[in-house]
Steps between C-alpha positions, in 0.01 A plus 500: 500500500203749427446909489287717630362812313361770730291782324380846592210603254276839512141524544439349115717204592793622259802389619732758652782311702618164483789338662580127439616286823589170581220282599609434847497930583156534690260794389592678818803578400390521101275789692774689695678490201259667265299676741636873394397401139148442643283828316312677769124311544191473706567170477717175412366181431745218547519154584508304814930456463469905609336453788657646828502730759774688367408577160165585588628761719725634264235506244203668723809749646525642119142496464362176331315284612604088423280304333639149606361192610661377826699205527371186720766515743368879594461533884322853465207594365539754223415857556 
């Protein structure tokens, strides 16, 4: 048994949002979850565990680009 904290911070890496899981709940849906909280950005760095199609299309639809490393099992390249 484990947790999960997700965390939403501005520019200056102060916290803003932060929402505590169970370990098991995958960052996708830690993302959808917080993703109106997410302050408008040119960009949002994240981890690897954020990496797919969808949320990078949700994120360049409002106007950010994603900063995040692809995963191994990626079958696309990265635009």
């Amino acid at each position: 048994m484990n947790s999960k904290l997700h965390v939403v911070c501005d520019e200056g890496g102060k916290p803003l949002v932060m929402m505590l899981t169970e370990g098991q709940m995958s960052d996708h849906r830690g993302a959808r979850l917080m993703f109106r909280a997410l302050p408008k950005a040119k960009t949002l760095i994240a981890d690897k565990g954020f990496d797919s199609d969808a949320f990078r299309a949700a994120l360049k639809a409002r106007g950010t680009e994603p900063c995040i490393p692809p995963t191994r099992s990626r079958k696309n390249p990265l635009n």
